[in-house]
N, C-alpha and C positions, 0 to 999 in steps of 0.2 A: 504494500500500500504506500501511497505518494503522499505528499503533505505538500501543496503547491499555493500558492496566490496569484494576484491580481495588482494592477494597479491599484486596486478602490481600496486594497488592504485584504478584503475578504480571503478567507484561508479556505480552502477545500478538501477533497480526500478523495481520491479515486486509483486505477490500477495501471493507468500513466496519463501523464504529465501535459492537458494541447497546449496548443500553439497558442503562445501569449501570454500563458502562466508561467508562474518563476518558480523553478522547485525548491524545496528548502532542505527536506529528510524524506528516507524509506524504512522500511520495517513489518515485523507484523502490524496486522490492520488496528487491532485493539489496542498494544502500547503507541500508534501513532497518535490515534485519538485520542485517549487518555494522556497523554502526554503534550499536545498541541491545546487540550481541552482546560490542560487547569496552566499554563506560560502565557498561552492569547489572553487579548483585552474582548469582552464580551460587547455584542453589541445589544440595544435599550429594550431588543426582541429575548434576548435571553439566549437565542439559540445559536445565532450568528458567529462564530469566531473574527477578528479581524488581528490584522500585523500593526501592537501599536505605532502610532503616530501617522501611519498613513493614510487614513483617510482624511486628517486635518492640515496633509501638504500642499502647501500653495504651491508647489512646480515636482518635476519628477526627480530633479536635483536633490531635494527634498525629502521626496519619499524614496528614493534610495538609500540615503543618509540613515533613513528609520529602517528602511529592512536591513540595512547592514549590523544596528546598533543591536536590530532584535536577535539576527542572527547570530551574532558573535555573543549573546547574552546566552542565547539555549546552548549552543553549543557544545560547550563545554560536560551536557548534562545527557547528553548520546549515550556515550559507550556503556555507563550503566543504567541506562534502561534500555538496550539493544537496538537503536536506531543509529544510521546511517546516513551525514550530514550530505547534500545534494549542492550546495550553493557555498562558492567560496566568496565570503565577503570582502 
């Protein structure tokens, strides 16, 4: 299972990666989710995941800066929960 976004922030989960999305990690399906499930910022739906700070970037300059800060935050917390970092910051 793939752990990918978007520009809008929004994080997804599927069994690969389209075109347009930014992968982040892989792994089994259940430690992806549980593990993207309690790191992400919730969105006001409850259900939503997103990558913080990206959806309140004024340019892409921006929300790159946030996906990098996010990814270089989880990362380090991979190897013991058995996932498989996708995107080098």
């Amino acid at each position: 299972m793939y752990a990918f976004c978007y520009r809008s922030g929004q994080i997804h989960f599927g069994r690969k990666v389209p075109d347009g999305a930014i992968a982040m990690a892989s792994g089994p399906a259940r430690k992806v989710r549980d593990f993207f499930c309690g790191v992400s910022r919730h969105a006001y739906d409850g259900k939503t995941l997103l990558v913080p700070g990206i959806p309140e970037a004024e340019g892409d300059d921006e929300a790159e800066s946030a996906l990098r800060r996010f990814v270089d935050w989880i990362t380090p917390q991979f190897k013991d929960r058995g996932l498989t970092p996708l995107r080098r910051a």
